[in-house]
N, CA, C and O of each residue as an XYZ file, in Angstrom:
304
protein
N      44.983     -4.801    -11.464
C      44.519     -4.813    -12.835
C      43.123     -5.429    -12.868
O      42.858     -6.514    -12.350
N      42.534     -4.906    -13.307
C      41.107     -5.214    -13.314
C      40.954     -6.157    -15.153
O      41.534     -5.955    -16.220
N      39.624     -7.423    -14.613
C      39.312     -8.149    -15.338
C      38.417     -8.574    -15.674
O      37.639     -8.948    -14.796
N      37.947     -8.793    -17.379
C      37.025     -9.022    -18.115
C      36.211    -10.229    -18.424
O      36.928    -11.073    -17.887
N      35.618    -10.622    -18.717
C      34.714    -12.138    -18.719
C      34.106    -11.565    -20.214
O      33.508    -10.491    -20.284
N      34.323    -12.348    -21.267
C      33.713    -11.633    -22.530
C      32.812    -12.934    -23.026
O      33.059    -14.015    -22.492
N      32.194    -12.888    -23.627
C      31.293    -13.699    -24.209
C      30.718    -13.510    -25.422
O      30.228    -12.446    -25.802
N      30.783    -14.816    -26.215
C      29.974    -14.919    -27.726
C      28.904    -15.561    -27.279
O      28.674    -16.592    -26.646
N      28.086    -14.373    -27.948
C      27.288    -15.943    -28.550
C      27.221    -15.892    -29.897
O      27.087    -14.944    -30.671
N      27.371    -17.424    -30.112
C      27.890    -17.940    -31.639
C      27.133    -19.161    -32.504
O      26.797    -20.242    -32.018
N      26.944    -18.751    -33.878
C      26.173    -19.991    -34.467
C      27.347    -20.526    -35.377
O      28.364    -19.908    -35.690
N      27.058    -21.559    -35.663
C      28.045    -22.572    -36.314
C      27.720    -23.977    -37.028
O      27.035    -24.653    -36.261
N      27.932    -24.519    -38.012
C      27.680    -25.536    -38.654
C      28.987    -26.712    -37.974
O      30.206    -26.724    -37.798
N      28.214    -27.290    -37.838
C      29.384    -28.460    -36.984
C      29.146    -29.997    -38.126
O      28.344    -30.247    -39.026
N      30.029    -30.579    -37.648
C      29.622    -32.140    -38.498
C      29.901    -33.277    -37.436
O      31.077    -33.551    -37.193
N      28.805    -34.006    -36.739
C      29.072    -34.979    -35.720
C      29.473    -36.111    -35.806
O      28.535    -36.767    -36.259
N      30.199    -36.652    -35.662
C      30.814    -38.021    -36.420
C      31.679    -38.986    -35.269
O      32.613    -38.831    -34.481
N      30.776    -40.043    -35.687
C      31.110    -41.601    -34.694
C      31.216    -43.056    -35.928
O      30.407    -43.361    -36.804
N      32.374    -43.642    -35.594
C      32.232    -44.827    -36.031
C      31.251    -45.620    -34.956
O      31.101    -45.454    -33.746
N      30.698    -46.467    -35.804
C      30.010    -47.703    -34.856
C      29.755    -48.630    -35.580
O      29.530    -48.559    -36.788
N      29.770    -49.962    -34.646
C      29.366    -51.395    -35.908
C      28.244    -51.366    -35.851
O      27.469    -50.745    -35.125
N      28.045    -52.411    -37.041
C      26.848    -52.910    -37.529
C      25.758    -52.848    -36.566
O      24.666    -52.364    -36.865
N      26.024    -53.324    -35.421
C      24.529    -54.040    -34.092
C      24.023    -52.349    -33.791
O      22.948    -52.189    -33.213
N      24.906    -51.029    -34.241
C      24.525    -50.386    -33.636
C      23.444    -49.800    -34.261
O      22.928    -48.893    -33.608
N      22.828    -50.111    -35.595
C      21.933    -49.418    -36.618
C      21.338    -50.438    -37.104
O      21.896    -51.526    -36.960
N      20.400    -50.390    -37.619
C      19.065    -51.441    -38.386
C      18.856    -50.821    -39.450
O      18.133    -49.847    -39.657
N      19.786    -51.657    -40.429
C      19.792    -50.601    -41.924
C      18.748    -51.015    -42.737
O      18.622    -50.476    -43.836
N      17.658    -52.240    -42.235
C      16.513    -52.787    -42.879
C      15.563    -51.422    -42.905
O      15.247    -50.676    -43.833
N      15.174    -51.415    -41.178
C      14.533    -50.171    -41.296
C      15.277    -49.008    -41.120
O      14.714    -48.164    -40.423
N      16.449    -48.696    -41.575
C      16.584    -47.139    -41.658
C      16.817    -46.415    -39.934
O      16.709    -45.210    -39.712
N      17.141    -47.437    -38.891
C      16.727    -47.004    -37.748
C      18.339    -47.021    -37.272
O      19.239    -47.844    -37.441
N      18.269    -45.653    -36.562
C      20.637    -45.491    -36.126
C      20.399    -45.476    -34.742
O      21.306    -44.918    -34.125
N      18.978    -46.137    -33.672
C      19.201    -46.423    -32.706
C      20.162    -45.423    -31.796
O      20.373    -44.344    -32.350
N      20.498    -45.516    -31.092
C      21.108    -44.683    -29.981
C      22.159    -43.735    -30.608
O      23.089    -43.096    -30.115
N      21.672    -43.871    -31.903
C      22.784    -42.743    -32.544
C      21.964    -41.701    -33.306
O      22.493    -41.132    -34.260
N      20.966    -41.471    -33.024
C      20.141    -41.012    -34.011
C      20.254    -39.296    -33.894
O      19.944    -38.452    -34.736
N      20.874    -39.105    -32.386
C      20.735    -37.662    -31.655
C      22.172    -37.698    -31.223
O      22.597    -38.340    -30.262
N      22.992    -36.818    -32.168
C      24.170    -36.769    -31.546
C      24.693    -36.296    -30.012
O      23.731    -35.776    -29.446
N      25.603    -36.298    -29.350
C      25.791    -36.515    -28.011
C      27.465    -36.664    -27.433
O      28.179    -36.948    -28.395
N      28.101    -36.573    -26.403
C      28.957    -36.681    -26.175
C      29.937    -37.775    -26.525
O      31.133    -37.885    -26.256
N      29.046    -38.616    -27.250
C      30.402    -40.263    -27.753
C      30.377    -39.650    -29.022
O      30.943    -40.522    -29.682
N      30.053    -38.563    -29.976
C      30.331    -37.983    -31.341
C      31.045    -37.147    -31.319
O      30.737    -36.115    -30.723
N      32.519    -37.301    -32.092
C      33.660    -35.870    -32.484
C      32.759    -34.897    -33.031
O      32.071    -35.300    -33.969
N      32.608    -33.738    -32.670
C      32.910    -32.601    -33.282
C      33.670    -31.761    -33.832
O      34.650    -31.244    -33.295
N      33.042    -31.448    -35.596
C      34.160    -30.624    -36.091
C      33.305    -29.223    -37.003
O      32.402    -29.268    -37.839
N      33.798    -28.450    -36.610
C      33.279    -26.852    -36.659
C      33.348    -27.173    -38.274
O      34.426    -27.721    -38.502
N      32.532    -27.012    -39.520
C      32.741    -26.101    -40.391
C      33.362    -25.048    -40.689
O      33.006    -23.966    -40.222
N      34.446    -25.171    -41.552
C      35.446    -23.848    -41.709
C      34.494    -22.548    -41.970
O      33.505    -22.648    -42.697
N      34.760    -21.633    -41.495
C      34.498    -20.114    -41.615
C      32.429    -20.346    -41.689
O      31.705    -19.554    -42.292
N      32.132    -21.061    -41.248
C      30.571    -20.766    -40.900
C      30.243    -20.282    -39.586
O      29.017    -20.241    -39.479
N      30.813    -19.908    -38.570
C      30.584    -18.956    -37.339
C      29.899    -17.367    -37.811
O      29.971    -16.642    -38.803
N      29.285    -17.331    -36.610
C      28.808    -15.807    -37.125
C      28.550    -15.658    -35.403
O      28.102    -16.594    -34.741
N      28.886    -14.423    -34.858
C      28.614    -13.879    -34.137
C      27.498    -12.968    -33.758
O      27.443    -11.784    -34.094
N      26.414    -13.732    -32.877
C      25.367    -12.835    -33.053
C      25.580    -12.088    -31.748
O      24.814    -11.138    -31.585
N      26.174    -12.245    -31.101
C      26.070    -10.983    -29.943
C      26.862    -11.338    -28.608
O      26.897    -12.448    -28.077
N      27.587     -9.994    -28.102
C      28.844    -10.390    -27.257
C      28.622     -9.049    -26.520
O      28.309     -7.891    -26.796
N      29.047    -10.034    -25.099
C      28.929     -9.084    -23.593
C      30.215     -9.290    -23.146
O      31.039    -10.157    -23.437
N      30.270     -8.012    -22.120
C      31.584     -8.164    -21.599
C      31.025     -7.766    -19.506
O      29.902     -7.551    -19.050
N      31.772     -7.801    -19.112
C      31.624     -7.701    -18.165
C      32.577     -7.657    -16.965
O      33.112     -8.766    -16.982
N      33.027     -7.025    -16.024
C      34.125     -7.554    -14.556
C      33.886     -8.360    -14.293
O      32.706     -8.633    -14.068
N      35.312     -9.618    -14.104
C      35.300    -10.540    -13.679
C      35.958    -10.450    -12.745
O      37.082     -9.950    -12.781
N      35.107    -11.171    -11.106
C      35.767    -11.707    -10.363
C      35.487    -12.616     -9.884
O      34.584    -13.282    -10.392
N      36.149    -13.070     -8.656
C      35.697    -14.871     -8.155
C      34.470    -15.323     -7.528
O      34.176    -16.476     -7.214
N      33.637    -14.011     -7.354
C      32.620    -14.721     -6.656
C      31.678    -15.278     -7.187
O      31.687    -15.400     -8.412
N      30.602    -15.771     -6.418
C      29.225    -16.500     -7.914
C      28.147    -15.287     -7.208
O      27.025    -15.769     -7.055
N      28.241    -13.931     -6.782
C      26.933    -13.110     -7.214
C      27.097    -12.115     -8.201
O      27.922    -11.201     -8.224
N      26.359    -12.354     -8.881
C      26.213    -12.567    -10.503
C      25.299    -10.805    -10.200
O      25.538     -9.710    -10.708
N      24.642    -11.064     -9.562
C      23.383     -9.748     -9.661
C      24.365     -8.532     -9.872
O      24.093     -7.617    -10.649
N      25.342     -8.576     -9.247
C      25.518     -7.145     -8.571
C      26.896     -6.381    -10.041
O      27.546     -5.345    -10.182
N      26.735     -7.436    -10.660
C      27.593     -7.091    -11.746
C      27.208     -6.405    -12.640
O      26.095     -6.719    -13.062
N      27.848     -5.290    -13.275
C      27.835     -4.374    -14.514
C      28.089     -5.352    -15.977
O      29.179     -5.810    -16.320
N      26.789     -5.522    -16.703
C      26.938     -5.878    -18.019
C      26.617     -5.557    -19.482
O      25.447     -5.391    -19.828
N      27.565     -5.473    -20.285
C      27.828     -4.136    -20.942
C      27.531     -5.115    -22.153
O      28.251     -6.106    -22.273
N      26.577     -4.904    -22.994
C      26.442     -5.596    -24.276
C      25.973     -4.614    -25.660
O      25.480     -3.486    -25.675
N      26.351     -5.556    -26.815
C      26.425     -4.651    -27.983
C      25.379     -4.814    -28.923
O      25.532     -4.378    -30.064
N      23.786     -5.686    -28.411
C      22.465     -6.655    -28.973
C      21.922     -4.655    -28.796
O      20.778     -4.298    -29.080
């Protein structure tokens, strides 16, 4: 049986969200310090139904990593 590798690509409204104390922000000046650029210590949570699909490939999948020699079939 032969197999597929499909792919989105996808835009999405997310909402990043971390508790942190006080030491971690300088609310004098307005400054969120090491939080300013969200990052892997922030939950992510998708916005309901704001995805949009801008464009999806498909392709045979198998185990190897040469990538060149593969047939890829897209719908852009």
């Amino acid at each position: 049986m032969t197999k597929y590798l499909v792919k989105h690509w996808v835009t999405a409204d997310f909402i990043a969200e971390k508790v942190v104390d006080e030491t971690e922000l300088d609310q004098t000046k307005n400054d969120l310090k090491y939080n300013t650029i969200p990052n892997g210590s922030f939950s992510f949570v998708m916005v309901k139904d704001s995805e949009k699909v801008l464009r999806t490939t498909y392709e045979k999948y198998d185990e190897k990593l040469n990538f060149d020699s593969k047939n890829r079939i897209s719908d852009k």
